[in-house]
Residue, then its C-alpha position, 0 to 999 in steps of 0.5 A: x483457540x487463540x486469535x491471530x489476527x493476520x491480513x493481506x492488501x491487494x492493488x488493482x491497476x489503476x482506473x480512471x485515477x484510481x487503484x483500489x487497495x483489497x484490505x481482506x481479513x485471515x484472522x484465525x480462531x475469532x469467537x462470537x464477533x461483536x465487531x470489526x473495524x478497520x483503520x486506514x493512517x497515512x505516511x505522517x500516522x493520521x487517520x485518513x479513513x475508518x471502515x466498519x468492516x463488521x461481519x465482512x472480511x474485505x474492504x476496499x480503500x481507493x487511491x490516487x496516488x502510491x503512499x505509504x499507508x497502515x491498516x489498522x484492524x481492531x476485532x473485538x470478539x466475545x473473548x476479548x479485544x485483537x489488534x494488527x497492524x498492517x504496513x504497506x507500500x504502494x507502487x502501482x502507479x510508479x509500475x504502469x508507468x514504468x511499464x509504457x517508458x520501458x516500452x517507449x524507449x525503443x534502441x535510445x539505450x543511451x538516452x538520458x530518460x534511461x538514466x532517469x528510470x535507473x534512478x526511479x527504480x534505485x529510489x522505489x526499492x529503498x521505498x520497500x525496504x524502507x516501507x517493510x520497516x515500518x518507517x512510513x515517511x521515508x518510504x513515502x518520501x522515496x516513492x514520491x520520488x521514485x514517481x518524479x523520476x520515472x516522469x522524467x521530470 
């Protein structure tokens, strides 16, 4: 049986200033495991955290801030060395915050605030489509401002 490596990344709402992400391991078919490693890069491909995930299938990664990140996971087993990558986009914090101005808003429809959601959500999507291609520094750029106009700001 070949290895598949295959994974999904969860968020959490955000606590205190802190969402943590649920990195949790589906590779199929692994043999005798010697090791299992998980590399975390930011928009800009440098490496902001290394978990040794050894036999553990999930790791968790917090941020504080949504970003753009790759998961990098390396399993090495005892047929032969497998390697994913795994792109995301993360938008939890633009999502609560987008949640409590809609429910502020109120009748102001007209308002300039609506505007700026408007223009926040414009700029989230082209951060996941740009995110699903794997152009991390777009999508950064795009939910960096997605956040700022969601802020009113």
């Amino acid at each position: 049986m070949s290895v598949v490596v295959s994974a999904t990344i969860t968020p959490a709402p955000p606590i205190n200033g802190v969402a943590l992400l649920t990195f949790l391991d589906a590779s199929t078919g692994v043999g005798t495991l010697v090791s299992r490693t998980l590399n975390i890069y930011d928009s800009d491909s440098v490496l902001v955290d290394t978990v040794d995930m050894g036999a553990v299938l999930t790791a968790t990664y917090g941020i504080s801030a949504d970003s753009y990140l790759s998961f990098v996971e390396t399993i090495i087993d005892n047929t032969g060395t497998y390697i994913g990558t795994f792109n995301m986009e993360t938008t939890v914090f633009f999502d609560i915050t987008f949640v409590n101005t809609v429910a502020q808003l109120g009748c102001s429809c007209g308002s300039e605030q609506v505007n700026y959601i408007d223009i926040s959500l414009l700029f989230r999507s082209a951060a996941l489509i740009l995110a699903a291609f794997g152009l991390g520094v777009a999508a950064q750029n795009n939910i960096t401002a997605a956040n700022t106009f969601i802020s009113g700001q």
